[in-house]
N, CA, C and O atoms as a printed pandas DataFrame, in Angstrom:
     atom_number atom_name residue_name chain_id  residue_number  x_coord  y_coord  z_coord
0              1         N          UNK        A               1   11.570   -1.811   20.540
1              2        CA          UNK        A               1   11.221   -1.978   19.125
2              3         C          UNK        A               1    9.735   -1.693   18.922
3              4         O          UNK        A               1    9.398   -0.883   18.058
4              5         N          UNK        A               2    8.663   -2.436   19.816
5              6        CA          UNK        A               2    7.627   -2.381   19.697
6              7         C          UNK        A               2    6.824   -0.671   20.051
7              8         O          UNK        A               2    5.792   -0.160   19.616
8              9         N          UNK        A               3    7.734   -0.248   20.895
9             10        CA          UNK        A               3    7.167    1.039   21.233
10            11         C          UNK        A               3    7.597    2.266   20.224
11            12         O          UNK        A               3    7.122    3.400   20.286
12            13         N          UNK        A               4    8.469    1.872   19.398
13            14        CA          UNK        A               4    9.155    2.639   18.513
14            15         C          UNK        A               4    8.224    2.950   17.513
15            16         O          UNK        A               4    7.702    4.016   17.185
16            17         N          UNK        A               5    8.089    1.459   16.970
17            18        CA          UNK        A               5    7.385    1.320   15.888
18            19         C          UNK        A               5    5.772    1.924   16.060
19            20         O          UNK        A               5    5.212    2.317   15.037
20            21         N          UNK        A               6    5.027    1.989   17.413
21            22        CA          UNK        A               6    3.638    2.418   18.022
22            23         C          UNK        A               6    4.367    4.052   17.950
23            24         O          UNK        A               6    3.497    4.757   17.439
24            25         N          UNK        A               7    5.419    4.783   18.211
25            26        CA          UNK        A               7    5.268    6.097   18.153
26            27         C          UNK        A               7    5.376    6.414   16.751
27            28         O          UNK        A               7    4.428    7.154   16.486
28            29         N          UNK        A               8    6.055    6.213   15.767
29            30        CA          UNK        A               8    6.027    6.320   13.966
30            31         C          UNK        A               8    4.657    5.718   13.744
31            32         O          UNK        A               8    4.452    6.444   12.772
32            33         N          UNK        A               9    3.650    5.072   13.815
33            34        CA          UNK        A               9    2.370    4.794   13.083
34            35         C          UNK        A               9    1.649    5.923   13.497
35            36         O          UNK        A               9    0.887    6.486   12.711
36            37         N          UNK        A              10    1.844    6.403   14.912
37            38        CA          UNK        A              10    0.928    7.217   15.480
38            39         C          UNK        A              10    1.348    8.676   14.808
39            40         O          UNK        A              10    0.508    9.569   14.706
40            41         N          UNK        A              11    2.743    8.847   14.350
41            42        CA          UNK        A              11    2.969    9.950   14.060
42            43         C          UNK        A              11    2.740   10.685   12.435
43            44         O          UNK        A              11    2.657   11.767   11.854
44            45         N          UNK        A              12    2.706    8.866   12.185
45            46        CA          UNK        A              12    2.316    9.151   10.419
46            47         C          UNK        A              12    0.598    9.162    9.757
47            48         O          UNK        A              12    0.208    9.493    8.638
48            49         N          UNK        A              13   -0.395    8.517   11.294
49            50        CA          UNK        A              13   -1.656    8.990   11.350
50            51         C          UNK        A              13   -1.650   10.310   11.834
51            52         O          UNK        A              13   -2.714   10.500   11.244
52            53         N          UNK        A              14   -1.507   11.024   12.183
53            54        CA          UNK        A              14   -1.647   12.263   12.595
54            55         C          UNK        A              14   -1.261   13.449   11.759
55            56         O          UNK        A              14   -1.867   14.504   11.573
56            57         N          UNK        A              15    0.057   12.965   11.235
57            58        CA          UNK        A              15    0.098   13.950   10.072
58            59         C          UNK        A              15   -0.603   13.584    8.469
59            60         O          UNK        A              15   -0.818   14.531    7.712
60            61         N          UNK        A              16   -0.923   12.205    8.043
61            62        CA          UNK        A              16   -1.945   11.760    7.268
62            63         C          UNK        A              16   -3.213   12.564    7.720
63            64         O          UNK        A              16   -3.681   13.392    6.939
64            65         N          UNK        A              17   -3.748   12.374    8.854
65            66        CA          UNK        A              17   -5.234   13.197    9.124
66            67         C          UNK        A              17   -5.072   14.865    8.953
67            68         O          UNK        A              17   -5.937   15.457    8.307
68            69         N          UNK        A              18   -3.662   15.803    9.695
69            70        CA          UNK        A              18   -3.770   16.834    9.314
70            71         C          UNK        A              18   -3.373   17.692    7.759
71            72         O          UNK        A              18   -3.406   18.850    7.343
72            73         N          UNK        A              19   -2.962   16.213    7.201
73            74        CA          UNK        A              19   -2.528   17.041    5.660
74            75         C          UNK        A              19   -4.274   16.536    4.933
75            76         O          UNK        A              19   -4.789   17.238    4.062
76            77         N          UNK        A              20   -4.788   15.600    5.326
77            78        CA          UNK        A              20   -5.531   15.398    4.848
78            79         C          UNK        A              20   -7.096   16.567    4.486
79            80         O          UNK        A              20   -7.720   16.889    3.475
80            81         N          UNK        A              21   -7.205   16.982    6.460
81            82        CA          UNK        A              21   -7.976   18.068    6.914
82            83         C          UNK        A              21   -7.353   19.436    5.918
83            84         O          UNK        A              21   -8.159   19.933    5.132
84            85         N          UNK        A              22   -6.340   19.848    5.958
85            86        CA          UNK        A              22   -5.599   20.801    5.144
86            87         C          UNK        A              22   -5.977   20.830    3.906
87            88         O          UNK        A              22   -6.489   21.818    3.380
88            89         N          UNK        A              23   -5.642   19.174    3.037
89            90        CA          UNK        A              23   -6.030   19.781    1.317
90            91         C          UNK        A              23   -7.993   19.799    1.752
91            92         O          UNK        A              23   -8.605   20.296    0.806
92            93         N          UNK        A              24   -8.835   19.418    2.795
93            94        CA          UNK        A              24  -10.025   19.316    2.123
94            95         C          UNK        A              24  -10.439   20.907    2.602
95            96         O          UNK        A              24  -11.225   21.486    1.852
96            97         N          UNK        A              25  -10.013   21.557    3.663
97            98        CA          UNK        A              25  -10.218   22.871    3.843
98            99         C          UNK        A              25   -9.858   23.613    3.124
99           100         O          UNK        A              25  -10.397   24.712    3.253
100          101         N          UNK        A              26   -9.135   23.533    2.353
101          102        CA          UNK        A              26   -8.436   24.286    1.327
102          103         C          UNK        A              26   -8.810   24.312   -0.236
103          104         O          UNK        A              26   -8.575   25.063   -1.182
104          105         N          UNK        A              27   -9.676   22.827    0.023
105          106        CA          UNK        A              27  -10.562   22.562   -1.674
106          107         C          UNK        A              27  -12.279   23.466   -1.101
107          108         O          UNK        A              27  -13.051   23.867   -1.972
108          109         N          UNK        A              28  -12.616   23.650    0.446
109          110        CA          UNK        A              28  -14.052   24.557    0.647
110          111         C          UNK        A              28  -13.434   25.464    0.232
111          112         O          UNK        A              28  -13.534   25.924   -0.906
112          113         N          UNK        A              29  -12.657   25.874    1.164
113          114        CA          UNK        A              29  -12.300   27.865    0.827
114          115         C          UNK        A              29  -12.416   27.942   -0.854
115          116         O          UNK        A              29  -13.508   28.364   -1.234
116          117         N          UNK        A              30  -11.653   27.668   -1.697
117          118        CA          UNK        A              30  -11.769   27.619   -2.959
118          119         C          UNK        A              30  -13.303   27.500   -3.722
119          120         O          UNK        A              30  -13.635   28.175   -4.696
120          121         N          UNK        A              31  -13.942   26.728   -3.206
121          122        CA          UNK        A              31  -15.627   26.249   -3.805
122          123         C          UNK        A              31  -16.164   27.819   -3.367
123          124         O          UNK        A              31  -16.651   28.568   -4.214
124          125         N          UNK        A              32  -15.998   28.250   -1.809
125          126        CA          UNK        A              32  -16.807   29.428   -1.466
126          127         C          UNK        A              32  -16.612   30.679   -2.184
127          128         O          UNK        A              32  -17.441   31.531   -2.502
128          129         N          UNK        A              33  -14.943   30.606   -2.443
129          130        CA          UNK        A              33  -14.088   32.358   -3.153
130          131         C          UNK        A              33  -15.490   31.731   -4.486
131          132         O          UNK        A              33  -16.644   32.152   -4.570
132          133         N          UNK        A              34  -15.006   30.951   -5.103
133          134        CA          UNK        A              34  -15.341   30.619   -6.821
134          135         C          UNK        A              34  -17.021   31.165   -6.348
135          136         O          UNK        A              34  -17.089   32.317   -6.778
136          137         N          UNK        A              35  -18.169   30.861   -5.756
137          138        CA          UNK        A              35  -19.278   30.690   -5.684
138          139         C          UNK        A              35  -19.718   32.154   -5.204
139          140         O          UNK        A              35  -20.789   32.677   -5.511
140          141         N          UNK        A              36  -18.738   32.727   -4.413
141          142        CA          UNK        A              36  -19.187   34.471   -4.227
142          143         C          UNK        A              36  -18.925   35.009   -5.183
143          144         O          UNK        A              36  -19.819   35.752   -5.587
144          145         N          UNK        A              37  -17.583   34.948   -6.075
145          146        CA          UNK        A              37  -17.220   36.029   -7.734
146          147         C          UNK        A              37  -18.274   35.021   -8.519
147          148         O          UNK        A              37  -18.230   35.385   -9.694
148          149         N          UNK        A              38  -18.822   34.370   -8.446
149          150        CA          UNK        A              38  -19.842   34.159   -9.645
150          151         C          UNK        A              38  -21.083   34.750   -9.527
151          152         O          UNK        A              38  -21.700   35.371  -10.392
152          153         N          UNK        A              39  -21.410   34.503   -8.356
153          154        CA          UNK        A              39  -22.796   35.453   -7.817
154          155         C          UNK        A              39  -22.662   36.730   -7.571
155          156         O          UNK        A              39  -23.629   37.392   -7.195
């Protein structure tokens, strides 16, 4: 039970951190496109 429950927390931090890394890389790329067509 206990080890179950330690592999689902670990699996729902990990994909929390990589969706997280994902939308904020994905909000730079956007700032950089917008900041080169303006300049």
């Amino acid at each position: 039970m206990s080890g179950y429950f330690w592999v689902v927390l670990g699996g729902l931090v990990i994909f929390t951190t990589k969706y997280l890394t994902s939308v904020r890389l994905r909000g730079l790329t956007d700032r950089m496109q917008r900041e080169q067509t303006g300049a």
